[in-house]
C-alpha positions, 0 to 999 in steps of 0.5 A: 094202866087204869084202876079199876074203883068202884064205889059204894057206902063208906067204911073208913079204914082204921088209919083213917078213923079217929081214935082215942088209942094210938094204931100202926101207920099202914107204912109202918105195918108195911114196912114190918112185913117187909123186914119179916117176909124179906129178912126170914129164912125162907123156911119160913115163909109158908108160915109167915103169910097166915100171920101177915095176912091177919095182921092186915085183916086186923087193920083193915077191919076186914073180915077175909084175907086170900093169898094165891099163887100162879103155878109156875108150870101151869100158870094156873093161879091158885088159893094157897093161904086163906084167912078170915075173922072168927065167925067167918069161914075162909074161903077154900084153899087150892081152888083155881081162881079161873073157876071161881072168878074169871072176870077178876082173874082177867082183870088182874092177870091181864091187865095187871091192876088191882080189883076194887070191888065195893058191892056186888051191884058194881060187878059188870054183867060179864061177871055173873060166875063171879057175883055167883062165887062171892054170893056162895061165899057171903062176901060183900065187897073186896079189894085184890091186888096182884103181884107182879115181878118183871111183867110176871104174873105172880100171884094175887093177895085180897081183903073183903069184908062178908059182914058189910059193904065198903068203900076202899078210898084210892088213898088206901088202895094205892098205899096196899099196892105196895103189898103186892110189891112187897110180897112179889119181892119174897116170892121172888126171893124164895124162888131164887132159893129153892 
């Protein structure tokens, strides 16, 4: 399958910038929210998304963070946990992603690769509802990624940024593939004991 990268400015990720202080690795970031996700008991997991999700806005110095869910009956994919920096609204809860953005919904539930979006200028023509919903929204520029188990479309979890244009360099965006991985692994898990 092909990625689809746009480009845009540059914004580094914090592992990529230098620092006088110490940060986590994004591999060892990911590697604790594997054991938290995978290793709780599954009453958990609800609340532990809200925190997970901060925790990698933090690092990615991004300002917005969205973990949806395809409905299992349906297969409608939904917003169920959103989070955003202070001074950000996040966006809404519950709202169908085929409403609000179905050019990326095809592209991640179709062809099940991950949406690099750096600007809205990168937005095909066809994807003029969506340019419209992230306008709404104040968002400049996103990365999702879906979550996907046995050829299953899961879910989906993104990080944007509301406050300035980024670029996500493919050195980043597939090590936050693993993310996706990960959280198809606990999806899977919960399913497994309900």
């Amino acid at each position: 399958s092909r990625n689809i990268v746009y480009t845009g400015p540059t914004c580094r990720p914090r592992d990529e910038m230098s620092s006088d202080e110490p940060t986590e690795s994004l591999e060892s970031l990911l590697a604790s929210i594997a054991t938290s996700l995978l290793g709780q008991p599954f009453d958990s997991f609800e609340a532990s998304i809200d925190d997970i999700l901060h925790r990698l806005v933090r690092f990615l110095d991004v300002e917005r963070s969205i973990f949806a869910v395809a409905d299992p009956i349906d297969g409608i994919v939904r917003t169920t946990h959103a989070v955003a920096v202070p001074g950000v609204a996040p966006f809404p809860i519950g709202l169908p992603i085929a409403e609000t953005t179905p050019w990326v919904l095809k592209q991640f539930s179709e062809k099940r690769v991950p949406v690099i979006i750096s600007s809205l200028s990168d937005f095909p023509p066809e994807a003029s509802v969506d340019v419209q919903t992230f306008r709404a929204f104040g968002a400049k520029s996103f990365a999702l990624f879906p979550i996907v188990a046995g050829g299953q479309l899961l879910g989906a979890v993104s990080f944007g940024t509301s406050l300035r244009e980024r670029q996500w360099p493919p050195s980043i965006v597939d090590r936050l593939r693993l993310i996706g991985e990960i959280f198809a692994g606990a999806l899977l898990r919960r399913e497994h004991e309900r």
